[in-house]
TORFIDO-991603 format. One line per field, with one value per residue: residue in three letters; x, y, z of N, C-alpha, C in turn. Coordinates in Angstrom, 3 decimals, always signed. Layout:
<recs>
type	c(ALA|...)
n_c1	c(X|...)
n_c2	c(Y|...)
n_c3	c(Z|...)
ca_c1	c(X|...)
ca_c2	c(Y|...)
ca_c3	c(Z|...)
c_c1	c(X|...)
c_c2	c(Y|...)
c_c3	c(Z|...)
</recs>
This chain:
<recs>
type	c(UNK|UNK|UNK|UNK|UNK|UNK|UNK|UNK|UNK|UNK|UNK|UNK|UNK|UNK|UNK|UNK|UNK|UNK|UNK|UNK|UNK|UNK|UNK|UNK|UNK|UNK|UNK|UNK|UNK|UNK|UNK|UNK|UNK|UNK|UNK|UNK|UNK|UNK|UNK|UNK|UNK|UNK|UNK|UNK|UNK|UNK|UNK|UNK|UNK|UNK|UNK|UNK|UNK|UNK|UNK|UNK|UNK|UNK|UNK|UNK|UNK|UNK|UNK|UNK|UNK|UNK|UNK|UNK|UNK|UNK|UNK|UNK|UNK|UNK|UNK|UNK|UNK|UNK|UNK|UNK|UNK|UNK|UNK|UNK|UNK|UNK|UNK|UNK|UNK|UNK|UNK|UNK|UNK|UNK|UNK|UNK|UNK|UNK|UNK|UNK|UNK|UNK|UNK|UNK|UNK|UNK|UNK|UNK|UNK|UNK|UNK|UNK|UNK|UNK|UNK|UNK|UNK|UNK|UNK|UNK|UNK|UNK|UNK|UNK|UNK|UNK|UNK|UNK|UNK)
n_c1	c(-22.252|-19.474|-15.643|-13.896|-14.086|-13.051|-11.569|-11.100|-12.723|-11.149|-9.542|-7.315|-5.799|-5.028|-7.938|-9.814|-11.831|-14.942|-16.352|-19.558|-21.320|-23.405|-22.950|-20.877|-19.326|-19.875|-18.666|-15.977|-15.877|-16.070|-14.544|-11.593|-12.156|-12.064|-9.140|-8.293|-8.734|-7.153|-7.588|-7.593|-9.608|-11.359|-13.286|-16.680|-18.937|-21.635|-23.709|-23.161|-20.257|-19.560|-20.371|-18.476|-16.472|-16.637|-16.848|-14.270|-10.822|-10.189|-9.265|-11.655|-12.738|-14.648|-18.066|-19.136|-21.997|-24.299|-28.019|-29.366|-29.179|-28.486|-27.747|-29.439|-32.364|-32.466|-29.987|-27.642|-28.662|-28.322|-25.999|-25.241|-25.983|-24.470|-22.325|-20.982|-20.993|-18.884|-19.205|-21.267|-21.732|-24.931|-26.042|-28.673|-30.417|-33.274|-36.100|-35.132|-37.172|-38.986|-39.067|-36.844|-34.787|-34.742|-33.754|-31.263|-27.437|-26.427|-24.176|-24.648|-24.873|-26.682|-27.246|-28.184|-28.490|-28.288|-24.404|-22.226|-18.844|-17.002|-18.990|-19.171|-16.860|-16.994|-18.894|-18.056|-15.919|-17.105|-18.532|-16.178|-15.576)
n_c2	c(+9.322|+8.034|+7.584|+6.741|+7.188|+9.353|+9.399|+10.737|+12.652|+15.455|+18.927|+21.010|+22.666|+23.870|+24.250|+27.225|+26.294|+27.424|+25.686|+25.398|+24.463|+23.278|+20.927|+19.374|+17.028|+16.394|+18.781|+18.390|+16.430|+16.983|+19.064|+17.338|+15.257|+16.988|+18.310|+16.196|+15.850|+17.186|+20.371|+23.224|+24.408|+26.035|+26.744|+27.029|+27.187|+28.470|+30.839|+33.552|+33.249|+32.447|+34.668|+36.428|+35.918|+35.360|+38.770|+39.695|+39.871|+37.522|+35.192|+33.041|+30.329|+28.655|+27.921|+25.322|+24.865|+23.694|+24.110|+24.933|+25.956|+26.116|+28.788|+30.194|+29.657|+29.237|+29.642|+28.766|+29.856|+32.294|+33.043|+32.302|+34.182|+36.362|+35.866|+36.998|+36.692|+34.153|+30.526|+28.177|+25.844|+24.033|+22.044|+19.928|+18.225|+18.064|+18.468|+20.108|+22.683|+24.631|+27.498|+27.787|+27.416|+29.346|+31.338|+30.365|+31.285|+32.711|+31.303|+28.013|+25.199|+21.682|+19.398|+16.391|+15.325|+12.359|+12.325|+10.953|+11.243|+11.007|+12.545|+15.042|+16.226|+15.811|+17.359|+20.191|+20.489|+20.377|+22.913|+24.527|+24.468)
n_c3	c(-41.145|-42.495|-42.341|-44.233|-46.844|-48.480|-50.553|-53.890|-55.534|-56.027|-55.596|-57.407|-54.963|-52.438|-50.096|-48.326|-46.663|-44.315|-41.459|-40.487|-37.746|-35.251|-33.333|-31.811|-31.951|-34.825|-35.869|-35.353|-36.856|-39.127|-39.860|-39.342|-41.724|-43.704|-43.592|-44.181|-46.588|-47.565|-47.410|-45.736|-42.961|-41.035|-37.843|-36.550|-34.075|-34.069|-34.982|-34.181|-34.064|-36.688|-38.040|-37.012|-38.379|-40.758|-40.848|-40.508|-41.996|-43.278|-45.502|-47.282|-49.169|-49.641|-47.923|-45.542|-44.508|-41.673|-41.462|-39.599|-36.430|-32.847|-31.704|-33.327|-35.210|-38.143|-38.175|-40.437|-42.619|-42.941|-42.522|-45.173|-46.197|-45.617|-46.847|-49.143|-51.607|-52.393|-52.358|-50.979|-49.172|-47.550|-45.207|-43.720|-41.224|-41.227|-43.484|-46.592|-47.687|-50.190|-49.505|-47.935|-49.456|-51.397|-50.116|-50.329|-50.685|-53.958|-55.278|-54.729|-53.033|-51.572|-48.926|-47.942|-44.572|-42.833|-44.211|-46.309|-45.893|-48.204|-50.301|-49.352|-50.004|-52.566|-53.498|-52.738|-54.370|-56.599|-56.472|-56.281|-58.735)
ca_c1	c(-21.034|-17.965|-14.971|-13.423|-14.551|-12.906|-10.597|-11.268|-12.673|-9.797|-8.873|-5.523|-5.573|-5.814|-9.094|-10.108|-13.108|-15.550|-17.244|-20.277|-21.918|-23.368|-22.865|-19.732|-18.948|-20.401|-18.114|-14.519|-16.018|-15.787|-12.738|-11.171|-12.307|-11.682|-8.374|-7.579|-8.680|-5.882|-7.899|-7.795|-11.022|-11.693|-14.797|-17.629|-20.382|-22.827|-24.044|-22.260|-18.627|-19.688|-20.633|-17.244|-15.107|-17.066|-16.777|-12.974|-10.423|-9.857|-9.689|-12.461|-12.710|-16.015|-18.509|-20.333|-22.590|-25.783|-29.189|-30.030|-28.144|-28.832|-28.544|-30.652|-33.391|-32.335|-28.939|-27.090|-29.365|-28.272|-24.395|-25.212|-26.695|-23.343|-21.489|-20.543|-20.365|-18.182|-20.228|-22.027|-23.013|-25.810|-26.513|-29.640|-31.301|-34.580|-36.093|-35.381|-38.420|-38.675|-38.948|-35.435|-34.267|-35.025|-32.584|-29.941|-26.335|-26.219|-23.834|-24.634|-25.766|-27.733|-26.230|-28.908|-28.126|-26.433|-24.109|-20.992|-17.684|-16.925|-20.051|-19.008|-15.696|-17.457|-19.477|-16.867|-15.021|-17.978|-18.747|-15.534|-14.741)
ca_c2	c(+9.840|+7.386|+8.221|+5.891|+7.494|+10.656|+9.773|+10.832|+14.345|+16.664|+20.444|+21.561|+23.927|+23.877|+25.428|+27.586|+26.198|+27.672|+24.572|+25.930|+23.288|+23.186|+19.708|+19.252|+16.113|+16.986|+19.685|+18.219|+14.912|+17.254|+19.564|+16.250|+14.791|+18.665|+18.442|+14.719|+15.997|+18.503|+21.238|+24.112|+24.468|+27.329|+26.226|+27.951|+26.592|+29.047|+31.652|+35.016|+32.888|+32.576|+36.177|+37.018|+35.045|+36.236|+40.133|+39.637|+40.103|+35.856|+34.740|+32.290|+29.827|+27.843|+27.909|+24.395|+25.275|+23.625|+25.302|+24.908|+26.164|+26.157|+29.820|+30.857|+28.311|+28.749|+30.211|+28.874|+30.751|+34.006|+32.599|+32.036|+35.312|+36.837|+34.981|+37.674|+35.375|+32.913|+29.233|+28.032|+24.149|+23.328|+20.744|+19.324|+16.868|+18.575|+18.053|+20.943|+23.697|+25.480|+28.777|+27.536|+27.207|+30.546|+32.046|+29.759|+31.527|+32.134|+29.761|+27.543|+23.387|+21.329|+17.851|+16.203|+14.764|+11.915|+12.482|+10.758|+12.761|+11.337|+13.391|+16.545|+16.413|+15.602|+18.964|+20.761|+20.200|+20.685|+23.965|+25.463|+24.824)
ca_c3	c(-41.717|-42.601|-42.322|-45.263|-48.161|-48.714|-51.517|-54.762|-56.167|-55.470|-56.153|-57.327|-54.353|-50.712|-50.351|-47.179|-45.427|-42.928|-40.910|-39.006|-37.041|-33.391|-32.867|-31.269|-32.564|-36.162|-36.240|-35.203|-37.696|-40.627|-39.896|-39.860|-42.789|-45.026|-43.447|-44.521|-47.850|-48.295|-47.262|-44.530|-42.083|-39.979|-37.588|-35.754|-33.697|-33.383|-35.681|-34.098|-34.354|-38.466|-38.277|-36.366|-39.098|-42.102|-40.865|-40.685|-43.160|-43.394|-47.079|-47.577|-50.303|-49.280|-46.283|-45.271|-43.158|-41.472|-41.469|-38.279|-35.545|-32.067|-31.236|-34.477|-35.953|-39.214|-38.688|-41.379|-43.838|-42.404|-42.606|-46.061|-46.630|-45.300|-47.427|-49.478|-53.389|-51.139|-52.372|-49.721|-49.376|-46.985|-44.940|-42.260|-40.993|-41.737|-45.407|-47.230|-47.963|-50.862|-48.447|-47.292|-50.881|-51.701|-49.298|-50.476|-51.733|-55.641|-55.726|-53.591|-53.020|-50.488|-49.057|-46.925|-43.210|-42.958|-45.410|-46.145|-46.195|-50.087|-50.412|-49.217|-50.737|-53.991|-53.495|-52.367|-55.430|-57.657|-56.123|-56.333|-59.748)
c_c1	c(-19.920|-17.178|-13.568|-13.777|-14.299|-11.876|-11.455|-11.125|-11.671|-9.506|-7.786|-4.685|-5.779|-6.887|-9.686|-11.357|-13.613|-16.425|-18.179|-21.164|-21.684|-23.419|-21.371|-18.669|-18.859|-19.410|-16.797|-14.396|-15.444|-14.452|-11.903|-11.205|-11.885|-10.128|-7.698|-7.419|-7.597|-6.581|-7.328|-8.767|-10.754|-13.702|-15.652|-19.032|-21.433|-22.452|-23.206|-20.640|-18.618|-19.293|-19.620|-15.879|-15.333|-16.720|-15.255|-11.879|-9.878|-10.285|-10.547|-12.642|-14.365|-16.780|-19.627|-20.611|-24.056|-26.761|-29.192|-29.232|-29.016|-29.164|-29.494|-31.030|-32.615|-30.768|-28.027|-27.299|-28.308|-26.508|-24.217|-25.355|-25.808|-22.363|-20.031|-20.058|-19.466|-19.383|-20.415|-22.835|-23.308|-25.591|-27.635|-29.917|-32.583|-34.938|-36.294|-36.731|-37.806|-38.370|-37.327|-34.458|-33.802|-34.156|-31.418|-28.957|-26.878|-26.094|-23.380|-25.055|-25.973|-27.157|-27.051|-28.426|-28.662|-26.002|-22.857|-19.930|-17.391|-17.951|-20.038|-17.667|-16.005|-18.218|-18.584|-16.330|-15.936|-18.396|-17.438|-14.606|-14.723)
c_c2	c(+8.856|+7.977|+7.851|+6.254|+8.948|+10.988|+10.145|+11.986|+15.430|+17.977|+20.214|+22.533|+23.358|+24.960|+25.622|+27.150|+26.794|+26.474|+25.188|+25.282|+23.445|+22.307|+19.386|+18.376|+15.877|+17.863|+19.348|+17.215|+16.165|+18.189|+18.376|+15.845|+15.832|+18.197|+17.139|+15.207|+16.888|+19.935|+22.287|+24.740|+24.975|+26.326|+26.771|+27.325|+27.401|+30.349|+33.174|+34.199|+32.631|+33.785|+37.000|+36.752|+35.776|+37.952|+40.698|+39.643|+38.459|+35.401|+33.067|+31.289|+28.927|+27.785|+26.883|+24.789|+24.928|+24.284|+25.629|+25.082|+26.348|+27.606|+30.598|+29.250|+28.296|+29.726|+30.473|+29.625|+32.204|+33.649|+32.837|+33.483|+36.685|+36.951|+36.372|+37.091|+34.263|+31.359|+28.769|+26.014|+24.065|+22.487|+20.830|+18.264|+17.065|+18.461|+19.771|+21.728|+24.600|+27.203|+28.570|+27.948|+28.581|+31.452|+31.617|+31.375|+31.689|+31.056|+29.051|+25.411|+22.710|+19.679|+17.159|+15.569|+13.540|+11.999|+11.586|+11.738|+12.422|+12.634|+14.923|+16.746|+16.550|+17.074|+20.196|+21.259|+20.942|+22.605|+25.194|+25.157|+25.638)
c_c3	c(-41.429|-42.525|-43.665|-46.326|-48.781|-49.928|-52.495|-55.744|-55.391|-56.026|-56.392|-56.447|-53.305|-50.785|-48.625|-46.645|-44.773|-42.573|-40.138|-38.943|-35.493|-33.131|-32.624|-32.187|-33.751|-36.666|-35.987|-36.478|-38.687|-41.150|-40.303|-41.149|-44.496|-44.703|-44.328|-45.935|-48.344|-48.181|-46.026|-43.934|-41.207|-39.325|-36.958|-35.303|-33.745|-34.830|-35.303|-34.470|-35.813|-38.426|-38.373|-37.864|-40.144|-41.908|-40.683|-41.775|-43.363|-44.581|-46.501|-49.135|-50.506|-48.019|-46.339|-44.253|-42.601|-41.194|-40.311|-36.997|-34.014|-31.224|-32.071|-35.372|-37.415|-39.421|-40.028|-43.013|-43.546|-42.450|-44.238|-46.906|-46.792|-46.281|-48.793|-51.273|-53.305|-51.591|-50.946|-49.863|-47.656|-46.248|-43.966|-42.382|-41.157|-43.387|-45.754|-48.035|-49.544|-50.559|-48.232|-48.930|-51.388|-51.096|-49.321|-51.125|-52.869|-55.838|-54.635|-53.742|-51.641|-50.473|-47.451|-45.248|-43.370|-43.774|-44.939|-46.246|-47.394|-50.312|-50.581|-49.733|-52.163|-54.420|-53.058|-53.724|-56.649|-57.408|-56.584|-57.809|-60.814)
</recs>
């Protein structure tokens, strides 16, 4: 993940974020990088602090969120599952299963590990238009 590549695809909106990532570092990288974009990112390491955010009255506009979480194997499914029609983009470092697939969001998309942040801005964008 660069950190140089985030101009481009843009909303006409500040759009609400949820970041949920248990990688410490993973997870301040991309607040950052939403934020640079003109966004606003809410973040959550762990699958109950999703759970907590999502079961709250906190307008939502998008939730990236990796599969794989440390206190649930395939947390981010179950984040996703939450979601409530909220788009939902993906990410791991694991190769995507069609089993996995299947539990995606409606509307939802998949953005493999490493990714750049153009990348996820570019999906971002595409998602919520």
């Amino acid at each position: 993940m660069d950190g140089n590549d985030t101009v481009g695809a843009r909303l006409p909106y500040v759009a609400k974020i949820l970041v949920v990532e248990d990688e410490a570092m993973v997870l301040v990288h991309a607040e950052s990088f939403l934020l640079d974009a003109g966004h606003d990112a809410l973040t959550a390491s762990s699958f109950p602090q999703a759970e907590a955010i999502l079961q709250s009255d906190q307008p939502l506009d998008l939730i990236f969120t990796d599969i794989t979480l440390h206190d649930e194997l395939e947390g981010g499914l179950k984040v996703g599952q939450l979601s409530g029609g909220i788009p939902v983009l993906y990410t791991s470092g694991r190769p995507l299963t069609d089993d996995m697939k299947a539990l995606f969001a409606e509307r939802s998309a998949f953005l493999p590990k490493p990714y750049r942040d153009g990348q996820v801005i570019e999906a971002v964008v595409e998602l919520l238009k």
